[in-house]
PDB file of N, CA, C and O in Angstrom:
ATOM      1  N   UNK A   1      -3.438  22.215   3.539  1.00  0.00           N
ATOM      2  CA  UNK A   1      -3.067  21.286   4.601  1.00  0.00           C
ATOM      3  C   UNK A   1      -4.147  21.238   5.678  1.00  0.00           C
ATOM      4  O   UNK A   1      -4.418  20.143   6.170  1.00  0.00           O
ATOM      5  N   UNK A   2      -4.878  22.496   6.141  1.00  0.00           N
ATOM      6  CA  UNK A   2      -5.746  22.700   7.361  1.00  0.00           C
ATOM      7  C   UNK A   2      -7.157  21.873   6.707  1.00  0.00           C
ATOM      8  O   UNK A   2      -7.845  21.400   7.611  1.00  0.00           O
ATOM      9  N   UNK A   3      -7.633  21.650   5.479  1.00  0.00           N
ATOM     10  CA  UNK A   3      -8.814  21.146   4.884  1.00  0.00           C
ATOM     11  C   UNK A   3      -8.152  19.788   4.904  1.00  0.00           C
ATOM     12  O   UNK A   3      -8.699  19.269   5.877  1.00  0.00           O
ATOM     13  N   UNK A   4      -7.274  18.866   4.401  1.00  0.00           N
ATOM     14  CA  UNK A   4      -6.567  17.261   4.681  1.00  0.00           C
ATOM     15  C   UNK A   4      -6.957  17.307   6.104  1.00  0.00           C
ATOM     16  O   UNK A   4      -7.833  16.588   6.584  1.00  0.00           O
ATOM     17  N   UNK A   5      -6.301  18.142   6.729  1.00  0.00           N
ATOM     18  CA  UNK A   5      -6.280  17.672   7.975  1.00  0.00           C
ATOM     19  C   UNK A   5      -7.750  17.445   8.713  1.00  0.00           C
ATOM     20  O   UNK A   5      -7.927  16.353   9.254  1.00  0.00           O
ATOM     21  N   UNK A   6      -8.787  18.415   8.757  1.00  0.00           N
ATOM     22  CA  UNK A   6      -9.797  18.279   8.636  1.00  0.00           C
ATOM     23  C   UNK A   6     -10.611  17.304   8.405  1.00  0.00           C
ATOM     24  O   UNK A   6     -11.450  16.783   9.140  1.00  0.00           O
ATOM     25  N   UNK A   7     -10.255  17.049   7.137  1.00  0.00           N
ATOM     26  CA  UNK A   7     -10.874  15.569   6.318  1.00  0.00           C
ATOM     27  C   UNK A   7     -10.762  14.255   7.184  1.00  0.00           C
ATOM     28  O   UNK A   7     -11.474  13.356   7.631  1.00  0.00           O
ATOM     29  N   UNK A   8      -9.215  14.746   7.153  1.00  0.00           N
ATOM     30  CA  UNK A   8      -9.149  13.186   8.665  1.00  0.00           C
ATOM     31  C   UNK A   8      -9.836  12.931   9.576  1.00  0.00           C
ATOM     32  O   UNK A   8     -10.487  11.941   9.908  1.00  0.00           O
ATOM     33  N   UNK A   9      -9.602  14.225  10.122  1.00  0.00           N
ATOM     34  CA  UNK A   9     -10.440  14.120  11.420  1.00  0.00           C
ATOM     35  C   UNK A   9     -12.006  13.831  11.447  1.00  0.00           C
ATOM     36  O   UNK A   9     -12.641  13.371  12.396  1.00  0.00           O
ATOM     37  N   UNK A  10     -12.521  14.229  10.108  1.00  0.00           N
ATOM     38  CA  UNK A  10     -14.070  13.754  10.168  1.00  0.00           C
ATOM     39  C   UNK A  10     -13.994  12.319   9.650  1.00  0.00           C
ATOM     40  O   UNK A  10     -15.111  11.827   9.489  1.00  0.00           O
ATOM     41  N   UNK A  11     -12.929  11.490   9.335  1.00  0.00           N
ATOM     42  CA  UNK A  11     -13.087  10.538   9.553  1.00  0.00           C
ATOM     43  C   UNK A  11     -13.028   9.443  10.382  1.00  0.00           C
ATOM     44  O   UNK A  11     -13.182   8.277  10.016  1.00  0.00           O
ATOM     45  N   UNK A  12     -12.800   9.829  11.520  1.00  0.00           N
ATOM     46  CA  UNK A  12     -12.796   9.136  12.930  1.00  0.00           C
ATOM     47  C   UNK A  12     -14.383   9.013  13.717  1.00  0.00           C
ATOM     48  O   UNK A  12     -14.748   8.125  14.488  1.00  0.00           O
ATOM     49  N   UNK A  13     -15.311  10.442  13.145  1.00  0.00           N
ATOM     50  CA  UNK A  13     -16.749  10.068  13.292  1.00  0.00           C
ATOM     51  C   UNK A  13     -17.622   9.248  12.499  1.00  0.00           C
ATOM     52  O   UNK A  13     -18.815   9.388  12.770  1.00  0.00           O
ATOM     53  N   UNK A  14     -17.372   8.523  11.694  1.00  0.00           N
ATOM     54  CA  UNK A  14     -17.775   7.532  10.683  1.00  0.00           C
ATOM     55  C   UNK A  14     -18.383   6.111  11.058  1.00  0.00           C
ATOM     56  O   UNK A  14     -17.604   5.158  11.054  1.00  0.00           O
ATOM     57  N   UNK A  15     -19.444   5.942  11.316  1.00  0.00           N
ATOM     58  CA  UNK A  15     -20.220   4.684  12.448  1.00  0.00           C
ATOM     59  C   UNK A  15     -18.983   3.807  12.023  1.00  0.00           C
ATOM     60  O   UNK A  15     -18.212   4.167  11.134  1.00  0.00           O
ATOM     61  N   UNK A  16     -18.843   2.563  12.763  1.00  0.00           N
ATOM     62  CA  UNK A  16     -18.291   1.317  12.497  1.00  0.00           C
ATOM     63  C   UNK A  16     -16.462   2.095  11.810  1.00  0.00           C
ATOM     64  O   UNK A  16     -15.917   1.507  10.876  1.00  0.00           O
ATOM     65  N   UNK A  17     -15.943   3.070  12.287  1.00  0.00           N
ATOM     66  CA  UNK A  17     -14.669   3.506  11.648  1.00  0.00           C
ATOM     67  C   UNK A  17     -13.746   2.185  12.573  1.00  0.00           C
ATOM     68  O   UNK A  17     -12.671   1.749  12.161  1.00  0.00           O
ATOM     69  N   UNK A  18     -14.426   1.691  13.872  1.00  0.00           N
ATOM     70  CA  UNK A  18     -13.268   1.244  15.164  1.00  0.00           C
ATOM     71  C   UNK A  18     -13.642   0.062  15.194  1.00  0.00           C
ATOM     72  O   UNK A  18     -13.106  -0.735  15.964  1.00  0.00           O
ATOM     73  N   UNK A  19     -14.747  -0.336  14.271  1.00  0.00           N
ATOM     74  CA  UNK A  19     -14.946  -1.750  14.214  1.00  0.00           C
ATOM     75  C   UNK A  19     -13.822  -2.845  13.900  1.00  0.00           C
ATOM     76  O   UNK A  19     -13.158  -2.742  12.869  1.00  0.00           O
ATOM     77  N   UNK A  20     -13.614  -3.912  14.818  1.00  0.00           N
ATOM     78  CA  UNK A  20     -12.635  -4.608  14.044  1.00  0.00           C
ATOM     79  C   UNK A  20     -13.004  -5.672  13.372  1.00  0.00           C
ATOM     80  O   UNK A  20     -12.175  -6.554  13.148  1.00  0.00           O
ATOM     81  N   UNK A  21     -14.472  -5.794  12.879  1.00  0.00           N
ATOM     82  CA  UNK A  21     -14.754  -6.561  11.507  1.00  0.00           C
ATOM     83  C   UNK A  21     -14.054  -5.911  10.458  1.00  0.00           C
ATOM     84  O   UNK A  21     -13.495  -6.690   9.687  1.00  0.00           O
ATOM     85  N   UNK A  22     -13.919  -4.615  10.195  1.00  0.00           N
ATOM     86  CA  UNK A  22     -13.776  -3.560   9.053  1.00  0.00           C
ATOM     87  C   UNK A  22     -12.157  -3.159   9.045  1.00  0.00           C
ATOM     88  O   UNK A  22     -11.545  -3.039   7.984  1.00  0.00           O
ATOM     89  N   UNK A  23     -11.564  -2.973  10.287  1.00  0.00           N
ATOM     90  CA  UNK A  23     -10.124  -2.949  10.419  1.00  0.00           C
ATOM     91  C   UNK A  23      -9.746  -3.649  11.876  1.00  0.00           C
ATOM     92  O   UNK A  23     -10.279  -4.010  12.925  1.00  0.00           O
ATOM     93  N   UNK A  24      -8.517  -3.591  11.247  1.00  0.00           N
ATOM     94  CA  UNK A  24      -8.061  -4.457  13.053  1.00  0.00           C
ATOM     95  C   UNK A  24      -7.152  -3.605  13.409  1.00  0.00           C
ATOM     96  O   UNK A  24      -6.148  -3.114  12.892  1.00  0.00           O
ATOM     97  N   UNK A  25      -8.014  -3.487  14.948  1.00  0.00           N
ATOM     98  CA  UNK A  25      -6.946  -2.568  16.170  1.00  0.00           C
ATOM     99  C   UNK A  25      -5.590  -2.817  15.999  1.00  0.00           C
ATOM    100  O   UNK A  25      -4.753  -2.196  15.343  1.00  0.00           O
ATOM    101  N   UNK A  26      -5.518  -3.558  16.508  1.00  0.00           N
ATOM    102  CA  UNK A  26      -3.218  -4.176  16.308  1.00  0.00           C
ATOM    103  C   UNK A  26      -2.859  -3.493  15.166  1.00  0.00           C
ATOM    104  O   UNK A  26      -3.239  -3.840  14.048  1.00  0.00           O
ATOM    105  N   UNK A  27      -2.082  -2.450  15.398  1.00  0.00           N
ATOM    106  CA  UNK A  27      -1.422  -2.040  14.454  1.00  0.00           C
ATOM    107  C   UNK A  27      -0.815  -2.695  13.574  1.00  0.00           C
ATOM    108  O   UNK A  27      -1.090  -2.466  12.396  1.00  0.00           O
ATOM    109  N   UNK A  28       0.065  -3.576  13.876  1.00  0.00           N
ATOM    110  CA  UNK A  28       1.009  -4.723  13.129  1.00  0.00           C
ATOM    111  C   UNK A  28      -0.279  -5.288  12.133  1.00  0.00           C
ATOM    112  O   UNK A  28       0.067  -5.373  10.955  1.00  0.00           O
ATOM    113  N   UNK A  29      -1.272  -5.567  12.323  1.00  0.00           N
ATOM    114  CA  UNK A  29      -2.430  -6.555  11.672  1.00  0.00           C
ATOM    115  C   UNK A  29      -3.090  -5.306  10.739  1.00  0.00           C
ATOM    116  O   UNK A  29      -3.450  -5.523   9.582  1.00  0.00           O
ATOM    117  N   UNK A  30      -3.208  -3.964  11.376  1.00  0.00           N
ATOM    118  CA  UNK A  30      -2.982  -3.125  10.220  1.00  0.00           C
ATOM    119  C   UNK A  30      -2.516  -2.605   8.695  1.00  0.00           C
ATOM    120  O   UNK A  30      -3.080  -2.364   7.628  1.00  0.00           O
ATOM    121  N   UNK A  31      -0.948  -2.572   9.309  1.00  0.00           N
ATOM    122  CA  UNK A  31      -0.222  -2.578   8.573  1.00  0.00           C
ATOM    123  C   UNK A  31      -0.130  -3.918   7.378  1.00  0.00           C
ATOM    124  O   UNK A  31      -0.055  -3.777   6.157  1.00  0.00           O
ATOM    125  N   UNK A  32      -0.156  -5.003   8.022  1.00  0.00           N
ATOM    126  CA  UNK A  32       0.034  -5.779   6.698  1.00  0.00           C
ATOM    127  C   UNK A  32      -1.197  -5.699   6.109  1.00  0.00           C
ATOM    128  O   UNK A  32      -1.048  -5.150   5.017  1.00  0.00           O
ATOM    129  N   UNK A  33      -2.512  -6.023   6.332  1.00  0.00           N
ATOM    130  CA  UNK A  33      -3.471  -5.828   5.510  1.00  0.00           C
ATOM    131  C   UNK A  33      -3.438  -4.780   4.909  1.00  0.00           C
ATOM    132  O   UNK A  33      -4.313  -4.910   4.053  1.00  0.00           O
ATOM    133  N   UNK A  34      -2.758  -3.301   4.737  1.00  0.00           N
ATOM    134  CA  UNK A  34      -2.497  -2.395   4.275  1.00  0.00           C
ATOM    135  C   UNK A  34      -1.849  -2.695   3.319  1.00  0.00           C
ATOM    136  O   UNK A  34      -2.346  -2.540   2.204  1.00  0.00           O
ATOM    137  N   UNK A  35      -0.257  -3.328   3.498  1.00  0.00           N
ATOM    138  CA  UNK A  35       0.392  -3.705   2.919  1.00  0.00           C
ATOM    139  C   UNK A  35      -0.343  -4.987   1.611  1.00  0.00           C
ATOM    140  O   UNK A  35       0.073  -5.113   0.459  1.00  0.00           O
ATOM    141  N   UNK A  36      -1.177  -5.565   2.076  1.00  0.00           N
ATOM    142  CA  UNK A  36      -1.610  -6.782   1.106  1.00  0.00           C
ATOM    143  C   UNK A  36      -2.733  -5.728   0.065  1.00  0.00           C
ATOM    144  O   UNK A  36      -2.463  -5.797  -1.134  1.00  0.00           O
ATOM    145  N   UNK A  37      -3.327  -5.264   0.249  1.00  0.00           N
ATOM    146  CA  UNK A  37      -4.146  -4.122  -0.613  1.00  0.00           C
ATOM    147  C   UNK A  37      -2.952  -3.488  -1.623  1.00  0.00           C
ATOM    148  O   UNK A  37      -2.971  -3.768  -2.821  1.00  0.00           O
ATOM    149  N   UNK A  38      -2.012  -2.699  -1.106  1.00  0.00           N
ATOM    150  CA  UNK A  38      -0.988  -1.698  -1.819  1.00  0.00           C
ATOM    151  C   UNK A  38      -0.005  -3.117  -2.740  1.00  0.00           C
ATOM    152  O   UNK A  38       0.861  -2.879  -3.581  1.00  0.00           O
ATOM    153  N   UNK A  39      -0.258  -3.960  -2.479  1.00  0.00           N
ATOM    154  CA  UNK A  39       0.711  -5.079  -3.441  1.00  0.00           C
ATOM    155  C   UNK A  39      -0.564  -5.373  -4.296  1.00  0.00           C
ATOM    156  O   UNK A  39      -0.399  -5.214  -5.506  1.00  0.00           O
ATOM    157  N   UNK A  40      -1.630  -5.716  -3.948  1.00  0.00           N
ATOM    158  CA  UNK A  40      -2.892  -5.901  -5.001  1.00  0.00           C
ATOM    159  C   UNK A  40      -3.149  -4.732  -6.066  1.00  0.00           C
ATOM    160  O   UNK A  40      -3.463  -4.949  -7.236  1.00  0.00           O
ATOM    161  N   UNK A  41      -2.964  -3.407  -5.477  1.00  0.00           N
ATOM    162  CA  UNK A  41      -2.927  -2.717  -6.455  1.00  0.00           C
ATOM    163  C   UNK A  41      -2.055  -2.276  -7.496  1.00  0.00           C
ATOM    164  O   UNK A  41      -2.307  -1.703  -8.556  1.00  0.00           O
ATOM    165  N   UNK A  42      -0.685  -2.757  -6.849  1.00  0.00           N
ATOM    166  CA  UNK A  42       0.509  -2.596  -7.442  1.00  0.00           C
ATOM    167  C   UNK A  42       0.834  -3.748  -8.770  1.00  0.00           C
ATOM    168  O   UNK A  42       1.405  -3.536  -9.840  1.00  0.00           O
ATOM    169  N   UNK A  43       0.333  -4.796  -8.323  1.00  0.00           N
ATOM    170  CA  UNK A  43      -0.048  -6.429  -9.352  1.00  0.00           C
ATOM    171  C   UNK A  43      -0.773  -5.659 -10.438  1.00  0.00           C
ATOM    172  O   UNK A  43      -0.236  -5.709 -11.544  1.00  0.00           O
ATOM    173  N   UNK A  44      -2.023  -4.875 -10.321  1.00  0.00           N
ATOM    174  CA  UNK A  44      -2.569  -4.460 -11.431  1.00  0.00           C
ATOM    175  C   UNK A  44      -1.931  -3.293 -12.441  1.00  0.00           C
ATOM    176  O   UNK A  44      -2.091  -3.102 -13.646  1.00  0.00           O
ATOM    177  N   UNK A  45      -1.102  -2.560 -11.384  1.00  0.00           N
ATOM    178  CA  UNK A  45      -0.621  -1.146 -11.963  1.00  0.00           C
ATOM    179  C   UNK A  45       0.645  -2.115 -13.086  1.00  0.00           C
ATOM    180  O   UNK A  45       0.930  -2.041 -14.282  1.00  0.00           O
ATOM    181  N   UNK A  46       0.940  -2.639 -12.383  1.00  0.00           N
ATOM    182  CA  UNK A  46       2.214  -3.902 -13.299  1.00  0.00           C
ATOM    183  C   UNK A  46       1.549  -4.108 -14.688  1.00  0.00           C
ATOM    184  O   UNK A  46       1.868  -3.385 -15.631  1.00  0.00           O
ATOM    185  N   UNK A  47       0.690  -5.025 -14.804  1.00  0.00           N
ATOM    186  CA  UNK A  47      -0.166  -5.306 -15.751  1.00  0.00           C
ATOM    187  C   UNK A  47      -0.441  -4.279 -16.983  1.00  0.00           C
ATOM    188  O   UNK A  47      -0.293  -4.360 -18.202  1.00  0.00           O
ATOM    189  N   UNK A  48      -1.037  -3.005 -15.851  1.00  0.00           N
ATOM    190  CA  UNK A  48      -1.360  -2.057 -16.964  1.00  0.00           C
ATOM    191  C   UNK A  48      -0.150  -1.717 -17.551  1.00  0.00           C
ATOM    192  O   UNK A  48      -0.034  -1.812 -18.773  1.00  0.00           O
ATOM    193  N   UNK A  49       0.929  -1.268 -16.734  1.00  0.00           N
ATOM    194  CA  UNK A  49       2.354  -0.389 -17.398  1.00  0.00           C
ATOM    195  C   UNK A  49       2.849  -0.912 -18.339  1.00  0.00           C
ATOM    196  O   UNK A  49       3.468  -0.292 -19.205  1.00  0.00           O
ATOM    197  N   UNK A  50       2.586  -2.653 -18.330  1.00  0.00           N
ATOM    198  CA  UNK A  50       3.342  -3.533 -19.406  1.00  0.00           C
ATOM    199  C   UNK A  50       2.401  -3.234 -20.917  1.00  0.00           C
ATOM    200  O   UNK A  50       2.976  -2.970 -21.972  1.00  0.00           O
ATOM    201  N   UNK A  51       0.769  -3.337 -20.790  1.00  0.00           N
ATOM    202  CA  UNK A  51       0.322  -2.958 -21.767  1.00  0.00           C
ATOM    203  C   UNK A  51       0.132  -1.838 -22.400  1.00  0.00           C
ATOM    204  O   UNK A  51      -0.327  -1.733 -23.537  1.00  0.00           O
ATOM    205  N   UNK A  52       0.565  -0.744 -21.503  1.00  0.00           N
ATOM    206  CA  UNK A  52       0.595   0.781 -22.118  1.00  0.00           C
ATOM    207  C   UNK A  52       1.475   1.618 -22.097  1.00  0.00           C
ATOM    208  O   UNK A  52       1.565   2.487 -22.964  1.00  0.00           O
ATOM    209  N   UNK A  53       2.405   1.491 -20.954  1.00  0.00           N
ATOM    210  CA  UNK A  53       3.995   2.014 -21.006  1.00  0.00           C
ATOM    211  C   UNK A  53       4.562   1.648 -20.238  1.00  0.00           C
ATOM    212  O   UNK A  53       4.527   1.753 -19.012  1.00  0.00           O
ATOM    213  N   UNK A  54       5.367   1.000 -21.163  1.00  0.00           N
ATOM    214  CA  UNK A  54       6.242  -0.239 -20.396  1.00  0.00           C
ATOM    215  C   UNK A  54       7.871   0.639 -19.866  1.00  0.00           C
ATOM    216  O   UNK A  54       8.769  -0.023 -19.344  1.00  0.00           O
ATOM    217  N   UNK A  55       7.959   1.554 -20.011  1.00  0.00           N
ATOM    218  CA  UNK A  55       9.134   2.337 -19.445  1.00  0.00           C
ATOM    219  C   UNK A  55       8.432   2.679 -18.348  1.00  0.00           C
ATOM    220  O   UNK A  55       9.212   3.094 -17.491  1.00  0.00           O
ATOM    221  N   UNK A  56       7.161   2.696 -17.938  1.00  0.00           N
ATOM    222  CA  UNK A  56       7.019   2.844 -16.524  1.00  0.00           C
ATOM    223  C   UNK A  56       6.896   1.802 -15.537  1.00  0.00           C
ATOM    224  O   UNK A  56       6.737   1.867 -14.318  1.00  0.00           O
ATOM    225  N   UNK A  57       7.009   0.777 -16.367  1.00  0.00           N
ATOM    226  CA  UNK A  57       6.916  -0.850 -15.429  1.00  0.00           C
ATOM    227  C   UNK A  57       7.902  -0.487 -13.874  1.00  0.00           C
ATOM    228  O   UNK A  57       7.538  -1.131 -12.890  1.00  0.00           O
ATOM    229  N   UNK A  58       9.059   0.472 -13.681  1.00  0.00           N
ATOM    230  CA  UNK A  58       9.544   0.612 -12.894  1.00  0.00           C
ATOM    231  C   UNK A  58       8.918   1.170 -11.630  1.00  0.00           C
ATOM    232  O   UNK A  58       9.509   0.923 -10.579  1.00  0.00           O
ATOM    233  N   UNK A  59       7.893   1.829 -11.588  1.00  0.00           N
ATOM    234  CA  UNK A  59       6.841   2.468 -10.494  1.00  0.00           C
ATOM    235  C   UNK A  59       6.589   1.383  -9.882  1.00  0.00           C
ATOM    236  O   UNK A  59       7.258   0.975  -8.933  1.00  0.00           O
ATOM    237  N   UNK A  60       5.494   0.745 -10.416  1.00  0.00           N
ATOM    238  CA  UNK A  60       5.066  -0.371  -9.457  1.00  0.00           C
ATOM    239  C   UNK A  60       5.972  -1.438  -8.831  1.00  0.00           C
ATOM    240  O   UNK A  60       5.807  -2.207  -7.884  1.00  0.00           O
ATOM    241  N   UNK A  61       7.004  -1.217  -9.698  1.00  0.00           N
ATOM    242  CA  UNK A  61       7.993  -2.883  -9.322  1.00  0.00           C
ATOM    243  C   UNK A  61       8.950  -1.966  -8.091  1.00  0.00           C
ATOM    244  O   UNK A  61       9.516  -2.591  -7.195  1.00  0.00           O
ATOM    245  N   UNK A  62       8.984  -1.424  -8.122  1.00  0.00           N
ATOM    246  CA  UNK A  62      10.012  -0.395  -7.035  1.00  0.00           C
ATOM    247  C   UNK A  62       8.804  -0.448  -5.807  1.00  0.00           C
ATOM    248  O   UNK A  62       9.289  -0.967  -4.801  1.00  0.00           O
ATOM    249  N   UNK A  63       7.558  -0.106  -5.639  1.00  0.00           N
ATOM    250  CA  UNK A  63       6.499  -0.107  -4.386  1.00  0.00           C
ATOM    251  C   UNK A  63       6.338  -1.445  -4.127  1.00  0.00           C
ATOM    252  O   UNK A  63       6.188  -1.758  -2.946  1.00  0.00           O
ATOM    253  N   UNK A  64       6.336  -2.278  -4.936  1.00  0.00           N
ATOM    254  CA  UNK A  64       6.007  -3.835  -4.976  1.00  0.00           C
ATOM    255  C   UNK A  64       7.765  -4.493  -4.086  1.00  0.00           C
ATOM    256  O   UNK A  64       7.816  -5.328  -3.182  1.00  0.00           O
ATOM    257  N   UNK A  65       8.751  -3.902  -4.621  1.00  0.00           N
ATOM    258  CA  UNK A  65       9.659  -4.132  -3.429  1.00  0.00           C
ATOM    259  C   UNK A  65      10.435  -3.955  -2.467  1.00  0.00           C
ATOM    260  O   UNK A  65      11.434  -4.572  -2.098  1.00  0.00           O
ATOM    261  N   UNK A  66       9.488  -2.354  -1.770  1.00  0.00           N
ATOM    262  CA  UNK A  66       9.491  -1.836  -0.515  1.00  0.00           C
ATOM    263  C   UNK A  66       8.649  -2.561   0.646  1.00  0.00           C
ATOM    264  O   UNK A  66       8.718  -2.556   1.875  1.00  0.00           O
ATOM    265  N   UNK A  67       7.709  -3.271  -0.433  1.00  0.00           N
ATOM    266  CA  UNK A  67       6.582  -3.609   0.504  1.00  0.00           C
ATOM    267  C   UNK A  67       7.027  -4.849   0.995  1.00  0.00           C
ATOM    268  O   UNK A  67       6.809  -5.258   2.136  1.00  0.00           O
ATOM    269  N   UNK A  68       7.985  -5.756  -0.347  1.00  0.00           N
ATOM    270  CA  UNK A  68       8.202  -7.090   0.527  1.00  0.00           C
ATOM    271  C   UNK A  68       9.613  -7.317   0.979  1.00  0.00           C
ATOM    272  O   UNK A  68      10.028  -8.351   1.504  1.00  0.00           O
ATOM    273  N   UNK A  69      10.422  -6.049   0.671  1.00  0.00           N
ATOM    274  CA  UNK A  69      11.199  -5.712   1.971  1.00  0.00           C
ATOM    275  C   UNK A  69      10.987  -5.379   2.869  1.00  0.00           C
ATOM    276  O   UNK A  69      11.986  -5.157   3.554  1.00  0.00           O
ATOM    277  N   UNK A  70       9.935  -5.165   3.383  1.00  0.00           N
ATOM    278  CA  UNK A  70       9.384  -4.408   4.832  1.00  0.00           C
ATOM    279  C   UNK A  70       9.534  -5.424   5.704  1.00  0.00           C
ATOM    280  O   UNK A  70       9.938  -5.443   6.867  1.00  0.00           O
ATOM    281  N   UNK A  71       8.937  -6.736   4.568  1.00  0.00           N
ATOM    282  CA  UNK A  71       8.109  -8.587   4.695  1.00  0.00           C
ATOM    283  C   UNK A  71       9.557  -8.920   5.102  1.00  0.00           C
ATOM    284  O   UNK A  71       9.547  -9.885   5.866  1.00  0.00           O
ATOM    285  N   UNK A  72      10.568  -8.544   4.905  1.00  0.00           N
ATOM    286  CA  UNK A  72      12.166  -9.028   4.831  1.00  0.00           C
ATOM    287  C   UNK A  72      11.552 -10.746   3.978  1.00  0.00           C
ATOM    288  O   UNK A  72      11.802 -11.870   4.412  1.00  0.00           O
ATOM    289  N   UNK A  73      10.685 -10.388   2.644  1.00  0.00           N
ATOM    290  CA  UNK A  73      10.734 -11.044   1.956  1.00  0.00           C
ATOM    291  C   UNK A  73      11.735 -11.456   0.654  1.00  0.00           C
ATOM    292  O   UNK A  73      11.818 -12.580   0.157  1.00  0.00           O
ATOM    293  N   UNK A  74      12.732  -9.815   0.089  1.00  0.00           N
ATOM    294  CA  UNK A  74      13.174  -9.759  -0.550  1.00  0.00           C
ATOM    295  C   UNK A  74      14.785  -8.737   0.317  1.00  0.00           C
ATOM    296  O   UNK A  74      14.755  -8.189   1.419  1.00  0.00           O
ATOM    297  N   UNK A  75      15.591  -8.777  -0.331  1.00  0.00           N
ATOM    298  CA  UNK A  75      16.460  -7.802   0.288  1.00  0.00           C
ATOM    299  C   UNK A  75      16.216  -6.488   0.318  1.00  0.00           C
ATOM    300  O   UNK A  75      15.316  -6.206  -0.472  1.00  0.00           O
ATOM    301  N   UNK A  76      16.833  -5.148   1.160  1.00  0.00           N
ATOM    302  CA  UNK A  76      16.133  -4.044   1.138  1.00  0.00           C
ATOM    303  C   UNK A  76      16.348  -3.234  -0.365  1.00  0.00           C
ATOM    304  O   UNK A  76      15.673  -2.383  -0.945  1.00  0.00           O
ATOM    305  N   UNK A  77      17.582  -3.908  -0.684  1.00  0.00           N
ATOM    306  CA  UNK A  77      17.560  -2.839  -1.730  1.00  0.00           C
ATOM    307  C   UNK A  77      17.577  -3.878  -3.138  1.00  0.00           C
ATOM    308  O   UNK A  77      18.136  -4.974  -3.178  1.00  0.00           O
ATOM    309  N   UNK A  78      16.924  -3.322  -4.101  1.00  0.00           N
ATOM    310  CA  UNK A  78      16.939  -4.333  -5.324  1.00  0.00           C
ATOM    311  C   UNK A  78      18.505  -4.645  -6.295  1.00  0.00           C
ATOM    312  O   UNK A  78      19.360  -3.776  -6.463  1.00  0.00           O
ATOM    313  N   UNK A  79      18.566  -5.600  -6.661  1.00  0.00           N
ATOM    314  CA  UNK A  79      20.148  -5.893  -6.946  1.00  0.00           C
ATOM    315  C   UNK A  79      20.422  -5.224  -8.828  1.00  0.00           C
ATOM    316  O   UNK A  79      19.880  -5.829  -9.754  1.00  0.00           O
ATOM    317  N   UNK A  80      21.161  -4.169  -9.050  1.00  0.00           N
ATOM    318  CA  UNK A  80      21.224  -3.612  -9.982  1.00  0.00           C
ATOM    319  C   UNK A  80      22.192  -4.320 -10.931  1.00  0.00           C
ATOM    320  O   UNK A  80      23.373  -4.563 -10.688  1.00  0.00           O
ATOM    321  N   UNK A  81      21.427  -4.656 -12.202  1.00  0.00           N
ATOM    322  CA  UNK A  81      22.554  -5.213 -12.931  1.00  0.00           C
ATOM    323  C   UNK A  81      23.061  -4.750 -14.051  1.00  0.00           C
ATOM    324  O   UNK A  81      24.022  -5.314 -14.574  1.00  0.00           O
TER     325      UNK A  81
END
């Protein structure tokens, strides 16, 4: 935990870490660009699970709709049938 933690912290000395070409201050403007990355990667993890194990298709589709419940794009909880 004391070496993570560490790690972090040397990443706050990193030229251009506070730039807001590279990230944006506003947290809120944070977060979703966070959020739009973790759904981009989640689109691919989809893809793969279907072509290689498709009993895990449930990982990504479960992160994929936390994220756009967050969006109150979808309801919070997924509808079980």
């Amino acid at each position: 935990m004391d070496l993570a933690r560490r790690s972090w912290r040397s990443l706050d000395r990193l030229p251009g870490r506070h730039d807001p070409a590279l990230w944006p201050a506003d947290a809120i403007a944070a977060q979703n660009l966070l959020d739009f990355f973790l759904l981009e990667k989640a689109f691919y993890e989809m893809e793969y699970e279907l072509m290689n194990r498709p009993a895990w298709l449930r990982v990504p589709l479960d992160g994929t709709w936390r994220i756009l419940a967050r969006h109150n794009v979808v309801p919070p909880e997924p509808v079980q049938s």
